[in-house]
C-alpha positions in Angstrom: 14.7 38.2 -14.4 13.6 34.9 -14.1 12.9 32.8 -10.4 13.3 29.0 -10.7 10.7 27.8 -8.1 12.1 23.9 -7.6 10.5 22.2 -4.8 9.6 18.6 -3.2 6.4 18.4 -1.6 4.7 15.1 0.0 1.0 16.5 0.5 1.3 19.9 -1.3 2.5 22.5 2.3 5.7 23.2 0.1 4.4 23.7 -3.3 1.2 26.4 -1.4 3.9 28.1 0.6 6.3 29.0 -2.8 3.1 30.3 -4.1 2.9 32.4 -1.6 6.4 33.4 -2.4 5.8 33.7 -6.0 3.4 36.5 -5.3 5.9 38.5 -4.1 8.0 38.3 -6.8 6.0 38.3 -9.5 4.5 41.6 -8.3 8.1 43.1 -8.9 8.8 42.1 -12.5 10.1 38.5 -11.8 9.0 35.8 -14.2 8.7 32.3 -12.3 9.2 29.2 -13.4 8.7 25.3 -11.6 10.1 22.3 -11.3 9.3 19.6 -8.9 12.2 17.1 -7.8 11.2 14.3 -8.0 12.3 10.4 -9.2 12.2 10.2 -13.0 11.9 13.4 -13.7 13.3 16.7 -15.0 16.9 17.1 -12.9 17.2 20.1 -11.1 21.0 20.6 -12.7 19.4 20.9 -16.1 16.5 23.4 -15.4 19.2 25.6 -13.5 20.9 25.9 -17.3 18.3 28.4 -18.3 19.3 31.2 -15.5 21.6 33.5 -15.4 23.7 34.8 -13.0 21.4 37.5 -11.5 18.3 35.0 -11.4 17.4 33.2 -8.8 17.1 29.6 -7.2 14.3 29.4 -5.1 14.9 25.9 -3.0 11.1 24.9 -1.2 11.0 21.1 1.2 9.3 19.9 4.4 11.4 19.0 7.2 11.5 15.5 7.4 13.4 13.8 10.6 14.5 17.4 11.2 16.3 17.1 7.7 15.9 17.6 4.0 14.3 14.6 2.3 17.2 12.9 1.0 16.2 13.7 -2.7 16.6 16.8 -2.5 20.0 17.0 -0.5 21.1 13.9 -3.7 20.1 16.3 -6.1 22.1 19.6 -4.9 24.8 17.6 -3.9 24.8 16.6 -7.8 24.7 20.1 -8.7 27.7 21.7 -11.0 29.2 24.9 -9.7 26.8 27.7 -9.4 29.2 30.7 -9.3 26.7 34.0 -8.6 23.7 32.4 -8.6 21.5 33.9 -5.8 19.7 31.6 -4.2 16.6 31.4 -1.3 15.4 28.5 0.8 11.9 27.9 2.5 11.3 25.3 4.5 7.6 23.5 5.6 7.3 22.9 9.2 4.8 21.1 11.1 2.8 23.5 13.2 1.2 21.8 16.5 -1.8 23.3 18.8 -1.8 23.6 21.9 -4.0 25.3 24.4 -5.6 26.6 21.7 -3.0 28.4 19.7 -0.6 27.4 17.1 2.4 26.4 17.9 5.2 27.1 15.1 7.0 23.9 13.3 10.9 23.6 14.0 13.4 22.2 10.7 15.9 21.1 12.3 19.7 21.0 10.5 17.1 21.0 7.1 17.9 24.6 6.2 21.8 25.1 7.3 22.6 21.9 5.5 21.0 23.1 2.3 22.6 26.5 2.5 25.7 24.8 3.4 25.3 23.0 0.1 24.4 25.9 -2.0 27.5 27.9 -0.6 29.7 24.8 -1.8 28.7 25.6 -5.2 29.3 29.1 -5.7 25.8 30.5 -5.1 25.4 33.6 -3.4 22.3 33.1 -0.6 19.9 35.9 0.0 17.6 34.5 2.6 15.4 31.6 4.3 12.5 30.7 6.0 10.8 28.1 7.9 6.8 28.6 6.9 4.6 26.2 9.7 1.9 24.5 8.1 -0.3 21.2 9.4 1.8 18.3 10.0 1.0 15.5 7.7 2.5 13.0 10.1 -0.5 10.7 9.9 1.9 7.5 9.8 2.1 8.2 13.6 -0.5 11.2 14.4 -3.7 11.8 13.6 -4.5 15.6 11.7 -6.1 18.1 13.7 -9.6 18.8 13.2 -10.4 21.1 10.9 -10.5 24.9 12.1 -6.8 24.0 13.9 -5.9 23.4 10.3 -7.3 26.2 8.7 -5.4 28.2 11.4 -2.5 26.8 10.5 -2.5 26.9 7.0 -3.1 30.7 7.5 -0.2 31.0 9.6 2.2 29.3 6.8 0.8 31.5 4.5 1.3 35.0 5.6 5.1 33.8 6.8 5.3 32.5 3.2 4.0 35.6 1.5 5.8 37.9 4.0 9.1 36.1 3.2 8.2 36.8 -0.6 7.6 40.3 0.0 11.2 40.6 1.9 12.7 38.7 -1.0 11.5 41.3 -3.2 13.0 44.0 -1.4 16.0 42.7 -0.8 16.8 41.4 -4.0 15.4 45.4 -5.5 18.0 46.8 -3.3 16.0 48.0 -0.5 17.5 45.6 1.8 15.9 44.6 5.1 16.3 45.2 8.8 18.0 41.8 9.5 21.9 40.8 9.5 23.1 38.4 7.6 21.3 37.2 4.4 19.3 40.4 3.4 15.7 38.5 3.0 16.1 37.2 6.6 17.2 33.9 8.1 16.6 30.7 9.8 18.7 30.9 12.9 20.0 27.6 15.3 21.3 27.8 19.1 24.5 25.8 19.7 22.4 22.9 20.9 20.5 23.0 17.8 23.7 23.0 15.8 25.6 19.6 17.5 22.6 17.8 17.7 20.3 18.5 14.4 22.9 17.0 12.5 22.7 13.8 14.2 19.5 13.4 14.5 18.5 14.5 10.9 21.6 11.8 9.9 19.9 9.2 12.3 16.4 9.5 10.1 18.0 9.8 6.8 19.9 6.5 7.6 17.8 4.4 9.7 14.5 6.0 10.5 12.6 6.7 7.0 13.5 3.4 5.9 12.3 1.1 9.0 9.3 3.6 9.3 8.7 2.6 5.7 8.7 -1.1 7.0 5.6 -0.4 8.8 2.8 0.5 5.8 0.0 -1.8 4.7 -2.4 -2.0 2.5 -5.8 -2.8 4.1 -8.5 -4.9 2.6 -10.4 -2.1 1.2 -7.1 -1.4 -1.6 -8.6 -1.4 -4.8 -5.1 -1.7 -6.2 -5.4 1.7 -8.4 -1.9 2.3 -7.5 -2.2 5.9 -7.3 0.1 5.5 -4.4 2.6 4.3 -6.7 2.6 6.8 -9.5 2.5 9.6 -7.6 5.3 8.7 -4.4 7.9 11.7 -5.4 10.4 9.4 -4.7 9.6 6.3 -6.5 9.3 4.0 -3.6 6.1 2.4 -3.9 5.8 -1.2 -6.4 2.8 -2.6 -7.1 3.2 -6.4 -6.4 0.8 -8.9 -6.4 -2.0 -5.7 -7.2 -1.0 -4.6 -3.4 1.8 -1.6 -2.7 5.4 -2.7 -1.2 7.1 0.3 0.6 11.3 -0.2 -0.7 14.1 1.4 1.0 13.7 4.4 -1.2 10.8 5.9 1.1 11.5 9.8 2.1 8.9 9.7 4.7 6.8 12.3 3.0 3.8 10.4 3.8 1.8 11.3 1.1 0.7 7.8 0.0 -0.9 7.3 3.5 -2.7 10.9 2.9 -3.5 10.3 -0.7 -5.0 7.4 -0.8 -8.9 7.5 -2.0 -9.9 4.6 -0.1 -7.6 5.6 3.1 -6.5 1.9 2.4 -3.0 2.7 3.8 -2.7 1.9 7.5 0.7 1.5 9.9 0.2 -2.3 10.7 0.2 -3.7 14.2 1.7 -6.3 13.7 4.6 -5.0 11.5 5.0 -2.2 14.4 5.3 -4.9 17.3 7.6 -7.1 14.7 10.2 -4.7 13.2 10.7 -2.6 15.7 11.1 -6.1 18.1 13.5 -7.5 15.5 15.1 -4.5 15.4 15.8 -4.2 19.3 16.4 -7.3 19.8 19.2 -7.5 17.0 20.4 -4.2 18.5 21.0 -5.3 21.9 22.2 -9.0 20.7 24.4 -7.9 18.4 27.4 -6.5 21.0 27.5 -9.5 22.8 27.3 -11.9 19.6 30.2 -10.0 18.1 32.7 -11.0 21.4 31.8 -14.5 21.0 32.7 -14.8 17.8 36.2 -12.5 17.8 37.1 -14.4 20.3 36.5 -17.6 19.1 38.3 -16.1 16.0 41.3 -15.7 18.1 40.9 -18.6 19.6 41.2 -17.3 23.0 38.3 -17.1 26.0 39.6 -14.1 27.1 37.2 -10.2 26.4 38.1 -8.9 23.1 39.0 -5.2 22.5 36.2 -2.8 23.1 37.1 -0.9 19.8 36.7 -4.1 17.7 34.2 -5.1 19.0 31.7 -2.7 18.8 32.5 -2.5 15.0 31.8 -5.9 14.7 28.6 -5.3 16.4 27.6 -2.6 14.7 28.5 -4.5 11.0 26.0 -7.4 12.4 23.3 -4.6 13.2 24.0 -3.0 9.8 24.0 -6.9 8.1 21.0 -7.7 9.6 19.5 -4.2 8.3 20.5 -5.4 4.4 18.6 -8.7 5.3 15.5 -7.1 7.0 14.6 -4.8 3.7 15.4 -8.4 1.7 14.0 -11.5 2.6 13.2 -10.9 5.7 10.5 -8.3 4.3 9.3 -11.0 1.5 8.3 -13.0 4.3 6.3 -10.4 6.3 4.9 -9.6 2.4 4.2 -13.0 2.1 2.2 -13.7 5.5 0.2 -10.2 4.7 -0.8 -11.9 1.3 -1.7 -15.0 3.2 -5.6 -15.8 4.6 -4.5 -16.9 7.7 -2.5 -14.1 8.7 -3.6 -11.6 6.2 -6.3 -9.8 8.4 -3.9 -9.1 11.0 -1.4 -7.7 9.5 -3.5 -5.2 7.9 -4.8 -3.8 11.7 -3.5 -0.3 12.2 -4.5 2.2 14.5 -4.4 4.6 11.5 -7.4 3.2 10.5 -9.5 5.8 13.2 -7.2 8.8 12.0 -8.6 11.3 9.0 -6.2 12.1 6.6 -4.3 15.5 5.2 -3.5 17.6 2.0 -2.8 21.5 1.7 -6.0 22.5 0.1 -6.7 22.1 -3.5 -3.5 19.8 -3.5 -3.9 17.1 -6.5 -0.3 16.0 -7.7 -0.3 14.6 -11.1 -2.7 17.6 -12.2 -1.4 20.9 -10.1 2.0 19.8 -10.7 4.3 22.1 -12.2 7.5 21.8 -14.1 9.9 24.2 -16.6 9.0 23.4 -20.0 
């Protein structure tokens, strides 16, 4: 019987937790097998030919905005039917400390909406599992020090390799002492359930891609572009020997952990002037779509509420297109420039350390179906 470990990782929690999984399994006769999603290579559609009905899908992500990374949903979502195909899904949290304890991560909508997804296709889910790990946040937070970390990375792991142990059993028959899907599962309150999906949309739409708005490339950039070659989504182009962050940024934030200079910084001045753009064309944006409806209908009267919030929110979203376009070749531009160069490649990341599960190199520990 054959597992088909397919995974996306940013700094490598995902990829150490389905180890942890694959330990279980492989201990009861399973053969595994990897493939990380990923842009440009293998799809996830084609490695699923080679199983069977009785094998098993084993789906491994980090929450990201409380959702899938948007890969991953674009590649089940592209899926054929998968009519008996038994499938399991872990998810990487971001574990916290406080008071001196570990404090558990929290997914979000990321695991109902893959199961959902899954279930649309025919396959037949067995279990999931959310498996806390450090949070690689370092865009926004700094890592914890370093025996909060090991702490947490032992934490992920026994959840990981306990789930694998259940996963076993289950799948042998034995079954398990929780309801529902017989490996265990990740559970949501009703709060959890109107307002993950809203908020995991919100990210997936708006969030990863200004958030992606706000990387720079300090002075000490050697331009190796590691950061390029390795982004799992292909969002990184090297231009002008520096790295320019596209629309196509998950969030992972590996390239800010990878890099060997620690190069990558969130920039001051790109924090104070997107996110001030942005609010500005947020709140203008109502008012400029009345004027101009009404002076459309040529009337001085208030235009309809209904039309005009969709105009306003069509200037918001046209503004958007021009923001990741010109508007971002200009802020390029001044980064590139010696008068404002140096201050646009300030961050307070510069102070913060940097994260990756240990023994994490991708490019070398990557694994993939033959």
């Amino acid at each position: 019987m054959k597992a088909l470990f397919a995974y996306y990782t940013g700094t490598g929690n995902t990829l150490r937790a389905l180890e942890k999984v694959a330990e279980g399994l492989e201990a009861s006769g399973w053969e595994a097998e990897w493939l990380e999603i990923r842009a440009g290579g293998p799809s996830l559609g084609s490695a699923l030919q080679c199983l069977r009905e009785n094998d098993l899908l084993v789906l491994g992500f980090p929450a990201l905005g409380f959702s899938a990374p948007r890969p991953v949903l674009r590649a089940l979502r592209s899926l054929p039917g998968l009519p008996g195909l038994r499938a399991a899904v872990l998810c990487a949290c971001g574990a916290t400390a406080a008071k001196g304890r570990v404090v558990n991560g929290w997914s979000g909508t990321a695991v109902p909406e893959a199961l959902r997804i899954l279930v649309r296709k025919g396959a037949v889910p067995v279990g999931s599992v959310e498996a806390s790990y450090p949070e690689n946040w370092t865009q926004v937070s700094p890592p914890e020090d370093e025996a909060a970390r090991a702490a947490m990375t032992s934490l992920g792991d026994g959840q990981a390799r306990e789930f694998g142990v259940r996963l076993a059993a289950a799948l042998a028959g034995g079954g398990t002492d929780s309801p529902g899907l017989p490996a265990g599962s990740v559970r949501r309150g009703p709060v959890s359930r109107a307002l993950g999906p809203l908020l995991a949309r919100g990210f997936r739409t708006f969030g990863r891609r200004l958030l992606a708005r706000l990387f720079v490339a300090d002075g000490s950039c050697t331009s190796c572009g590691l950061c390029a070659r390795t982004c799992p989504s292909a969002a990184i182009r090297m231009t002008g020997a520096r790295p320019a962050w596209t629309t196509a940024c998950s969030g992972c934030n590996r390239c800010i952990n990878l890099c060997p200079e620690r190069a990558i910084q969130t920039s001051y001045a790109r924090l104070v002037l997107v996110l001030g753009l942005n609010v500005a064309a947020l709140f203008l944006s109502g008012p400029a779509a009345r004027a101009l409806l009404e002076t459309a209908s040529g009337r001085g009267g208030r235009s309809g509420g209904i039309g005009a919030f969709a105009a306003g929110l069509a200037l918001y979203l046209g503004f958007s297109l021009l923001q990741a376009g010109p508007l971002d070749a200009v802020l390029r531009a001044l980064e590139r420039s010696g008068a404002f160069g140096s201050l646009f490649s300030r961050g307070f990341t510069q102070r913060f350390g940097r994260y990756r599960a240990p023994g994490f190199q991708p490019g070398r520990n990557v694994r993939d179906v033959p």
